[in-house]
N, CA, C and O atoms as CSV, one atom per row, in Angstrom:
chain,resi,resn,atom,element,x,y,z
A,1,UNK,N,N,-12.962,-35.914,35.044
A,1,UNK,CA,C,-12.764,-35.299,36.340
A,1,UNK,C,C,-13.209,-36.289,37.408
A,1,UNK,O,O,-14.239,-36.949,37.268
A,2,UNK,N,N,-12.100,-36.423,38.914
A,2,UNK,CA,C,-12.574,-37.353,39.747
A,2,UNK,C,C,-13.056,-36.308,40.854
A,2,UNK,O,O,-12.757,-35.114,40.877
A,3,UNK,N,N,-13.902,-37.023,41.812
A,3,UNK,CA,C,-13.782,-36.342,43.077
A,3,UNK,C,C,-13.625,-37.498,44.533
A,3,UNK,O,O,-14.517,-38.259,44.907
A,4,UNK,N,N,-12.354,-37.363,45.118
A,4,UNK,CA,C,-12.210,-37.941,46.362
A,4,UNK,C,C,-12.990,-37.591,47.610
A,4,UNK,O,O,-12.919,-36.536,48.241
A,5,UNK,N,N,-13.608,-38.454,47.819
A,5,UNK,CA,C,-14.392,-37.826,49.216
A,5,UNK,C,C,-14.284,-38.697,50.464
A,5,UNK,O,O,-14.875,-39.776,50.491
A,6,UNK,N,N,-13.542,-38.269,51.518
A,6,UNK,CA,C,-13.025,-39.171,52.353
A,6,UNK,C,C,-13.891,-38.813,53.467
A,6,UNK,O,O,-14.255,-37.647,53.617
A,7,UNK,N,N,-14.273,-39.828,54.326
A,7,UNK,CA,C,-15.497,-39.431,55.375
A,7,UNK,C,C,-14.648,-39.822,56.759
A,7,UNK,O,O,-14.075,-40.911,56.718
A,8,UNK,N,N,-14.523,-39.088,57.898
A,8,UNK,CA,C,-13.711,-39.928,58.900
A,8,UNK,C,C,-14.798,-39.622,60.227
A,8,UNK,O,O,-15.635,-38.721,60.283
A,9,UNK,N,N,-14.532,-40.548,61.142
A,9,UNK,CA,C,-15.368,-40.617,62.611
A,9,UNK,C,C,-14.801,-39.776,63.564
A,9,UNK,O,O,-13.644,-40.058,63.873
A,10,UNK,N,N,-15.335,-38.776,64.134
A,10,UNK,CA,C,-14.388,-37.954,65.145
A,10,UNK,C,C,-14.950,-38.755,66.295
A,10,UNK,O,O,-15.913,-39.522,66.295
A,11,UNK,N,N,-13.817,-38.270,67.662
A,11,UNK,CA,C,-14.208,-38.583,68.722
A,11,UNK,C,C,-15.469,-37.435,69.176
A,11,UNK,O,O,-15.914,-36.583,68.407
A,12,UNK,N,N,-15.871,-37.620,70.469
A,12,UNK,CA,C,-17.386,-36.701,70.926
A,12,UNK,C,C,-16.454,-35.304,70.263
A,12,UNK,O,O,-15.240,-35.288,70.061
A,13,UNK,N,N,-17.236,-34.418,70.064
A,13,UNK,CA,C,-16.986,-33.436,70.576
A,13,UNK,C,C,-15.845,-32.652,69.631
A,13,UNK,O,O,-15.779,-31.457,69.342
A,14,UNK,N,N,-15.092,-33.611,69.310
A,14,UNK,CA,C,-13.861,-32.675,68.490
A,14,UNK,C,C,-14.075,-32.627,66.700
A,14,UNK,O,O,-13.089,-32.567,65.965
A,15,UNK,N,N,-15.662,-32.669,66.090
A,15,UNK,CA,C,-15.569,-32.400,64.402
A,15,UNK,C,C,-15.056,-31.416,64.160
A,15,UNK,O,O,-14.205,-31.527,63.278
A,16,UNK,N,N,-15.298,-29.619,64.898
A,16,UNK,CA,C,-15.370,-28.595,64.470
A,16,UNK,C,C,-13.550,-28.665,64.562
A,16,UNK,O,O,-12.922,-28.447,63.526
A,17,UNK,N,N,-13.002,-28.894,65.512
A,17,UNK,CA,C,-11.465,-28.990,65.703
A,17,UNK,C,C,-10.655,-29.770,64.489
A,17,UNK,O,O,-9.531,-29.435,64.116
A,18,UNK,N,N,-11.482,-30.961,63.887
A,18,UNK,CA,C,-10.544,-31.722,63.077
A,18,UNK,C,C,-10.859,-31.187,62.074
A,18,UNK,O,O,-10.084,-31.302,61.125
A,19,UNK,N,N,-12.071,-30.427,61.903
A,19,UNK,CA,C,-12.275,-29.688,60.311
A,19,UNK,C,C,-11.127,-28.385,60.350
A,19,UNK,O,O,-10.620,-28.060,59.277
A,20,UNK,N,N,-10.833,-27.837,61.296
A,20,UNK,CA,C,-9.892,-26.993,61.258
A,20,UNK,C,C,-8.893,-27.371,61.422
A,20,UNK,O,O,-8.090,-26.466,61.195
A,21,UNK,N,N,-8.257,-28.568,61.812
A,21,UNK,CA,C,-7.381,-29.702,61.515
A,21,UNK,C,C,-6.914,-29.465,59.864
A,21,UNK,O,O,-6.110,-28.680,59.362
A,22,UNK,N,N,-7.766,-30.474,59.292
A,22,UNK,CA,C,-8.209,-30.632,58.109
A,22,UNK,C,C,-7.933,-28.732,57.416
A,22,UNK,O,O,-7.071,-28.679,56.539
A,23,UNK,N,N,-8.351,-27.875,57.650
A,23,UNK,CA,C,-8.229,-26.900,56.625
A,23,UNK,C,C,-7.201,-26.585,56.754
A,23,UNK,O,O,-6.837,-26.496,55.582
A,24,UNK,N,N,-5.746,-26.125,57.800
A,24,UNK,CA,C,-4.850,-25.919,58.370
A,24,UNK,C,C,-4.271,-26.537,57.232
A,24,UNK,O,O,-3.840,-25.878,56.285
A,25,UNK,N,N,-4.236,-28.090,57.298
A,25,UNK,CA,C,-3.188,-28.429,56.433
A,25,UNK,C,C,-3.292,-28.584,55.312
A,25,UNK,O,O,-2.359,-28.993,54.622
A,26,UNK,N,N,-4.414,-28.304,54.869
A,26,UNK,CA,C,-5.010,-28.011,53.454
A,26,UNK,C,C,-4.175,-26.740,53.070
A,26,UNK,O,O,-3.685,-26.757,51.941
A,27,UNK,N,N,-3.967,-25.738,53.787
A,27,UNK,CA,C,-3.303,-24.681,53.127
A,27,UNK,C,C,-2.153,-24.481,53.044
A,27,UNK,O,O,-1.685,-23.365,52.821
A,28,UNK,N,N,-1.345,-25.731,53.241
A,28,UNK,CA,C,0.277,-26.175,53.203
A,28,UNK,C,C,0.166,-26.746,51.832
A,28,UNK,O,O,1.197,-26.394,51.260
A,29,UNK,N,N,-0.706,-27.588,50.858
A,29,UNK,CA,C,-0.900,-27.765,50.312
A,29,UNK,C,C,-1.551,-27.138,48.444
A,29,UNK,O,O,-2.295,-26.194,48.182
A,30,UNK,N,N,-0.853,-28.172,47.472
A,30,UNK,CA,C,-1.531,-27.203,46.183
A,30,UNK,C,C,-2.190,-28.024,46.033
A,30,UNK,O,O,-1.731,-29.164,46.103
A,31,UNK,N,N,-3.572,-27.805,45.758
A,31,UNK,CA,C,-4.707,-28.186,45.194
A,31,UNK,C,C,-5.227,-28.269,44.180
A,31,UNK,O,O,-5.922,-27.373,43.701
A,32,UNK,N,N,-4.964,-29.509,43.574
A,32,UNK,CA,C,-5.585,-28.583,41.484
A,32,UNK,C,C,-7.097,-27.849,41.737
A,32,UNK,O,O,-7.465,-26.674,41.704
A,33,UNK,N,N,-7.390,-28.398,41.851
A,33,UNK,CA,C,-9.144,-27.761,41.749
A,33,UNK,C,C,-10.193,-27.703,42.882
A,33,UNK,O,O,-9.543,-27.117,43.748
A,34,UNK,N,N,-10.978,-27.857,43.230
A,34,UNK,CA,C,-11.694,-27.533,44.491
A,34,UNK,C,C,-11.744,-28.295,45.846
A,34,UNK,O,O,-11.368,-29.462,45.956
A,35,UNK,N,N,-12.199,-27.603,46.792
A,35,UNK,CA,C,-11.437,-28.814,48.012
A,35,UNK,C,C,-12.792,-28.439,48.951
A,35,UNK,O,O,-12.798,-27.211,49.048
A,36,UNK,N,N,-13.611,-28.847,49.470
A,36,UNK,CA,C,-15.088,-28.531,50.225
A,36,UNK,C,C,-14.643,-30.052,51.131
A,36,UNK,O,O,-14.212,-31.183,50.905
A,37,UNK,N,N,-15.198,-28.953,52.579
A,37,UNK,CA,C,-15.328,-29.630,53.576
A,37,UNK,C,C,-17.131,-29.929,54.303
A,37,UNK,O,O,-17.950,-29.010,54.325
A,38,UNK,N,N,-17.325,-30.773,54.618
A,38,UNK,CA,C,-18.370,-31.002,55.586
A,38,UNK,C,C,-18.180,-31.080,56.815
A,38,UNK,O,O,-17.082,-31.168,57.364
A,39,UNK,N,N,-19.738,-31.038,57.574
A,39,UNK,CA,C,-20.174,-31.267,58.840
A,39,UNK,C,C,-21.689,-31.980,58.576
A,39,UNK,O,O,-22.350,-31.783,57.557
A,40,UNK,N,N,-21.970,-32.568,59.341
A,40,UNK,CA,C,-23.176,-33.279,59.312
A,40,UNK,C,C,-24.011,-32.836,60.185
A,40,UNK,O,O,-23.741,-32.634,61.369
A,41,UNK,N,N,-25.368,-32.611,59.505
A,41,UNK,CA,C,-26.342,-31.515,59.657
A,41,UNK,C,C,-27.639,-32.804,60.257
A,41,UNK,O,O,-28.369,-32.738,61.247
A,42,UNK,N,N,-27.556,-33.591,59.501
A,42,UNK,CA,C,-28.595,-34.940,59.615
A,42,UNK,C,C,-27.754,-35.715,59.230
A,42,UNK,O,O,-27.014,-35.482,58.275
A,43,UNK,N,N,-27.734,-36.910,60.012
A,43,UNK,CA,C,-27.060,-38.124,59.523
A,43,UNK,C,C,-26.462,-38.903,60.585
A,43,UNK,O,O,-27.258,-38.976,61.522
A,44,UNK,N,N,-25.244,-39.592,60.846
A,44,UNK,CA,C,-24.419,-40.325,61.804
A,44,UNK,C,C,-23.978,-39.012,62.394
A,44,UNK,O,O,-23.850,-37.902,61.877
A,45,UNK,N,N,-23.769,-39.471,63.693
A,45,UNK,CA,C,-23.320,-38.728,64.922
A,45,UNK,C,C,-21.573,-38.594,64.579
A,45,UNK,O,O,-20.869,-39.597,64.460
A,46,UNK,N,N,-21.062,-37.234,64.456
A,46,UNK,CA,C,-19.467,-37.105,64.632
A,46,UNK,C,C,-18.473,-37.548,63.485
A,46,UNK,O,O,-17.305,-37.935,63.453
A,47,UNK,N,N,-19.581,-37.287,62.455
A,47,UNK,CA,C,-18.770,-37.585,61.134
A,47,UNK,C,C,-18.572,-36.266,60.250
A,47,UNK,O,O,-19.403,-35.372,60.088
A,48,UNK,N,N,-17.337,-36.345,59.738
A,48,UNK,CA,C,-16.718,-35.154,59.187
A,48,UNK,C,C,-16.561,-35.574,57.520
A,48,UNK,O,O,-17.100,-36.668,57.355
A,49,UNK,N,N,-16.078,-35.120,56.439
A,49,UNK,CA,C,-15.922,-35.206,55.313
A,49,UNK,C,C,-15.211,-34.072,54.742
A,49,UNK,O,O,-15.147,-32.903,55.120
A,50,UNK,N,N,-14.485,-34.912,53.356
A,50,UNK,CA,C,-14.024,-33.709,52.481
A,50,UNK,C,C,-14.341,-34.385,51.316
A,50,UNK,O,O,-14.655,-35.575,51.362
A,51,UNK,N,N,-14.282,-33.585,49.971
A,51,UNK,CA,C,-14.034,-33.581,48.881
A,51,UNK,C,C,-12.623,-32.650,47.561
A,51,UNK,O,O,-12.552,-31.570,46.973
A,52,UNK,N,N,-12.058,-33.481,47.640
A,52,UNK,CA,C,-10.631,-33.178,46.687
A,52,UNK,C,C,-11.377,-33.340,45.307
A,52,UNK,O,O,-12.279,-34.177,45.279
A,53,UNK,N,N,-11.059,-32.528,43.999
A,53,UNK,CA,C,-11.410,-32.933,43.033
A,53,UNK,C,C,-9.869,-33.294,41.966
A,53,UNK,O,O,-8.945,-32.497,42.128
A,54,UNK,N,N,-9.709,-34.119,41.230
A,54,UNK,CA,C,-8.175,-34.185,40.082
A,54,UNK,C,C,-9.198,-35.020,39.241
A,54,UNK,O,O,-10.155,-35.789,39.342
A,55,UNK,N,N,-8.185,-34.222,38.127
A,55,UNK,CA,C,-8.570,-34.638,36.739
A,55,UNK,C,C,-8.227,-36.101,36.332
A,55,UNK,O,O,-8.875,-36.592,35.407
A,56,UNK,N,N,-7.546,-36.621,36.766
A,56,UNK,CA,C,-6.777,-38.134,36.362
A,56,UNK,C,C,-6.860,-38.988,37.654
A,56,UNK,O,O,-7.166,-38.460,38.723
A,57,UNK,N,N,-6.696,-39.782,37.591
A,57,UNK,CA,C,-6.343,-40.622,39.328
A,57,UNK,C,C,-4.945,-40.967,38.950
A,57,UNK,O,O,-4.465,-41.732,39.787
A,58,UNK,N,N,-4.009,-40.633,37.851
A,58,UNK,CA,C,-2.675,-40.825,38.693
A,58,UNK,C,C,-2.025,-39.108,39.189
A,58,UNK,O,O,-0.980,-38.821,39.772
A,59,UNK,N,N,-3.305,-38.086,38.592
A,59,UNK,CA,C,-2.992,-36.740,39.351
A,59,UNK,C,C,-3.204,-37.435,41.010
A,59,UNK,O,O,-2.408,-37.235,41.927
A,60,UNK,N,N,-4.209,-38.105,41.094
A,60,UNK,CA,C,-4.614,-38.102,42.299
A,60,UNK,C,C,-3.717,-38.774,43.552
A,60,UNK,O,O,-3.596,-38.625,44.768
A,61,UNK,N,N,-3.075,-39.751,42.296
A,61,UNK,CA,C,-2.172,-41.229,43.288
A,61,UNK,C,C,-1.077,-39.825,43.807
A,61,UNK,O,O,-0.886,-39.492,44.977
A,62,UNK,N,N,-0.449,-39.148,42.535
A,62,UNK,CA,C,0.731,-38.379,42.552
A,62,UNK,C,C,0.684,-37.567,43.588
A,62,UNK,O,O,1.581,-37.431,44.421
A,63,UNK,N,N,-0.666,-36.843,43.559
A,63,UNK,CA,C,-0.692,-35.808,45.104
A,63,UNK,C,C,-0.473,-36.391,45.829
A,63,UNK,O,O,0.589,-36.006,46.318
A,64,UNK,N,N,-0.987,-37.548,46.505
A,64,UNK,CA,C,-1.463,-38.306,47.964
A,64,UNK,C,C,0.025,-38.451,48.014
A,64,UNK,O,O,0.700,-37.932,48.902
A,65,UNK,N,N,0.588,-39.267,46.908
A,65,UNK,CA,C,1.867,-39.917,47.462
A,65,UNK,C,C,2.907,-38.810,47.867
A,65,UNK,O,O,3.500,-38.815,48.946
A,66,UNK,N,N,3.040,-38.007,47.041
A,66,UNK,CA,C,3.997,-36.067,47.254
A,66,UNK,C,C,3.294,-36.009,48.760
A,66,UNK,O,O,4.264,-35.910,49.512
A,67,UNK,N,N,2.481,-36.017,49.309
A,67,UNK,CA,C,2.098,-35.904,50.844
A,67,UNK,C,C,2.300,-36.728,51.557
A,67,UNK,O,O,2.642,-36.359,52.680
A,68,UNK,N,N,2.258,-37.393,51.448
A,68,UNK,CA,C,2.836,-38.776,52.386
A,68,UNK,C,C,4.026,-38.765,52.854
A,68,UNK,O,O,4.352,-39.026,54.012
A,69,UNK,N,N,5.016,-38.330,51.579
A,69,UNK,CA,C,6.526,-38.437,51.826
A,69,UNK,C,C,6.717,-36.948,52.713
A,69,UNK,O,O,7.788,-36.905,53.318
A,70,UNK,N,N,6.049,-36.029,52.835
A,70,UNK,CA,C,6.501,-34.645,53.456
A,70,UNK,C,C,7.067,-34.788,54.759
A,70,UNK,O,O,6.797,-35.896,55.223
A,71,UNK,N,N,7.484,-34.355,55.221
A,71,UNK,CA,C,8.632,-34.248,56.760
A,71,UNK,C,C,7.105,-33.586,57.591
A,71,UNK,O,O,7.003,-33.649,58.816
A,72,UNK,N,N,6.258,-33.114,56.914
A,72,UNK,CA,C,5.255,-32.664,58.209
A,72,UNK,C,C,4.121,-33.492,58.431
A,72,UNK,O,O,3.260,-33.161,59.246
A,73,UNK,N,N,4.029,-34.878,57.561
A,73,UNK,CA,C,3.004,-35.326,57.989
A,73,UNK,C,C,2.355,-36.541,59.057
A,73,UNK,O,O,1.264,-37.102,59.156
A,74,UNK,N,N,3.630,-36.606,59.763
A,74,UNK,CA,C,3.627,-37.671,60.490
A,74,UNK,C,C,3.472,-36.744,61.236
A,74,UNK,O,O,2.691,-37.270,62.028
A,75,UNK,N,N,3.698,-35.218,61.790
A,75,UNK,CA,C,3.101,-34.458,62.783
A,75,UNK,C,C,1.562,-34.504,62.798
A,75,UNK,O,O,0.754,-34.985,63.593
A,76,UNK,N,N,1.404,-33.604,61.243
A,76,UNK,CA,C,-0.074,-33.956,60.980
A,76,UNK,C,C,-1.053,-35.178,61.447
A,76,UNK,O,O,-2.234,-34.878,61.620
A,77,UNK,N,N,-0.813,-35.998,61.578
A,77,UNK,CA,C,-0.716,-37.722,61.730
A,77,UNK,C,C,-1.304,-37.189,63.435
A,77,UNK,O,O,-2.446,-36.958,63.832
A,78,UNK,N,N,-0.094,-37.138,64.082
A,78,UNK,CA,C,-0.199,-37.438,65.698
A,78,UNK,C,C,-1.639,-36.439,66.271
A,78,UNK,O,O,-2.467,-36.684,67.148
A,79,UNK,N,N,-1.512,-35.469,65.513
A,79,UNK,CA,C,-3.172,-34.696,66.339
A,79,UNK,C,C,-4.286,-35.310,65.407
A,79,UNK,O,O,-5.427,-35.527,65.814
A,80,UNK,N,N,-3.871,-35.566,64.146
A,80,UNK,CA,C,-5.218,-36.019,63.872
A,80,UNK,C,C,-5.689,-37.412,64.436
A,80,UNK,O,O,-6.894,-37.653,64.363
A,81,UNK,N,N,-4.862,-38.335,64.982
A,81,UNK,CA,C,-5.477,-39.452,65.627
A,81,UNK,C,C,-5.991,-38.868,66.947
A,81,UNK,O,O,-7.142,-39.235,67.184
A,82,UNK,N,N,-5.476,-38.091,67.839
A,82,UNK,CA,C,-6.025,-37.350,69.016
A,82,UNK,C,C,-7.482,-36.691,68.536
A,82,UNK,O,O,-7.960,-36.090,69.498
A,83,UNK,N,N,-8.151,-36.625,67.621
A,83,UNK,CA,C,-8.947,-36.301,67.414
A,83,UNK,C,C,-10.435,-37.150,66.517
A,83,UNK,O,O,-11.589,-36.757,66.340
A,84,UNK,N,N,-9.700,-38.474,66.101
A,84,UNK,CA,C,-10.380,-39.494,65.037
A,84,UNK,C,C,-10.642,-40.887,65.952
A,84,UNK,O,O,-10.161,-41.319,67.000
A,85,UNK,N,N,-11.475,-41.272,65.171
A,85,UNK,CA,C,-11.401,-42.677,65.874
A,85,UNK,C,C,-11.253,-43.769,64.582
A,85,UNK,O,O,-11.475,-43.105,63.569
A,86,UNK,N,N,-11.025,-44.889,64.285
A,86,UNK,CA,C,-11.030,-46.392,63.515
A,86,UNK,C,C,-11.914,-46.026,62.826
A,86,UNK,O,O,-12.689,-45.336,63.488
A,87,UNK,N,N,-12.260,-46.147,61.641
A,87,UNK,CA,C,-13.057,-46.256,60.397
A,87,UNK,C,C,-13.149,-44.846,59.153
A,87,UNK,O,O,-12.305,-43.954,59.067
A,88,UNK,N,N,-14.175,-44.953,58.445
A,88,UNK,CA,C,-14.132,-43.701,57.594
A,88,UNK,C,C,-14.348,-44.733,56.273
A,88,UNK,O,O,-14.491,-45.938,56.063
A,89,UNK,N,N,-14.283,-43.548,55.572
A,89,UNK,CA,C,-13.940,-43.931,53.643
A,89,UNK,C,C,-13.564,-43.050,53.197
A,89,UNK,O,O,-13.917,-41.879,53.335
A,90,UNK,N,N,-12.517,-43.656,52.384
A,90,UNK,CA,C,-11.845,-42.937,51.123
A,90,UNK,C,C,-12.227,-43.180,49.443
A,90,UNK,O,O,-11.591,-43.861,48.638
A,91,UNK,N,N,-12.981,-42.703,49.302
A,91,UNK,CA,C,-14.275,-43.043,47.216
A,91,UNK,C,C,-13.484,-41.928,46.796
A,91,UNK,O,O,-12.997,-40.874,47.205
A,92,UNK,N,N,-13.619,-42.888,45.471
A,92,UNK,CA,C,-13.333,-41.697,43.730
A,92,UNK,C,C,-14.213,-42.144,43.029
A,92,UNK,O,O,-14.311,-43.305,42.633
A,93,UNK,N,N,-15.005,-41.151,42.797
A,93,UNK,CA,C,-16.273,-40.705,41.948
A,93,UNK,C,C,-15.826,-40.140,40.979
A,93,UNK,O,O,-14.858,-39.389,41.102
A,94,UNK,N,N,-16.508,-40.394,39.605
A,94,UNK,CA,C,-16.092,-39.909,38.287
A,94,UNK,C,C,-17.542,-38.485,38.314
A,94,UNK,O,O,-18.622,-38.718,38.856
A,95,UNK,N,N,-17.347,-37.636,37.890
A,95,UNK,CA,C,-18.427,-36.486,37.894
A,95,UNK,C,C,-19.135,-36.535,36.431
A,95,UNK,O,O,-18.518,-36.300,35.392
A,96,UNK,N,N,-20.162,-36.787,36.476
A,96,UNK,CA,C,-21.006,-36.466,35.321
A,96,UNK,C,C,-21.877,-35.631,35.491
A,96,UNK,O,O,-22.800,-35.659,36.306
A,97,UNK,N,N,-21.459,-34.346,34.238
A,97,UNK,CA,C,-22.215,-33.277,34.518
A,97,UNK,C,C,-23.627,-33.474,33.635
A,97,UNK,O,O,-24.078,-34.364,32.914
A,98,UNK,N,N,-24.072,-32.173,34.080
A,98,UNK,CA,C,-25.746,-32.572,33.749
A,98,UNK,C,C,-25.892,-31.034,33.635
A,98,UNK,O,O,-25.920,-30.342,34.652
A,99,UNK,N,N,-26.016,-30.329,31.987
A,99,UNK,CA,C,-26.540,-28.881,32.111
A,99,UNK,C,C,-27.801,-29.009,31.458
A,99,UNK,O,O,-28.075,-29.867,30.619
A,100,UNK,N,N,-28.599,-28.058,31.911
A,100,UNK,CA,C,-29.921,-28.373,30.943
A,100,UNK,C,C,-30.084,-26.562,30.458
A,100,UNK,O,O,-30.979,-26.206,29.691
């Protein structure tokens, strides 16, 4: 199991807007498995996050790329730069569980 966790820089003021950005078009979307959003509580000023989880990374290549090609995401695209600024990260983390 992977988990993608992409971190992006909002401009002042607009995290709570791009997280609802962000969930909006999350629900145009199928998701294999869990999808958790952040806000930053302590840390850098105006940084937002998600976490996607897929079992494979060519599940993962396969989603991204099936989204890319959609007719709505170059809309998607134009407000989310109205709302982001230059930088971020995009990590795939392998999950190792731990039950005791």
């Amino acid at each position: 199991m992977l988990v993608n966790r992409r971190t992006f820089i909002t401009k002042h003021g607009t995290a709570e807007q791009a997280i609802e950005h962000l969930k909006t078009e999350a629900t145009t979307m199928s998701w294999p498995h869990a999808l958790r959003f952040y806000t930053s509580n302590l840390g850098e000023f105006s940084r937002i996050a998600f976490e996607a989880e897929f079992d494979t990374l060519a599940q993962y290549e396969e989603f991204w790329n099936e989204w890319a090609t959609r007719s709505t995401t170059g809309k998607f695209f134009e407000q989310w730069h109205e709302l982001t600024e230059i930088g971020g990260s995009n990590e795939i983390w392998g999950i190792e569980e731990f039950v005791r």
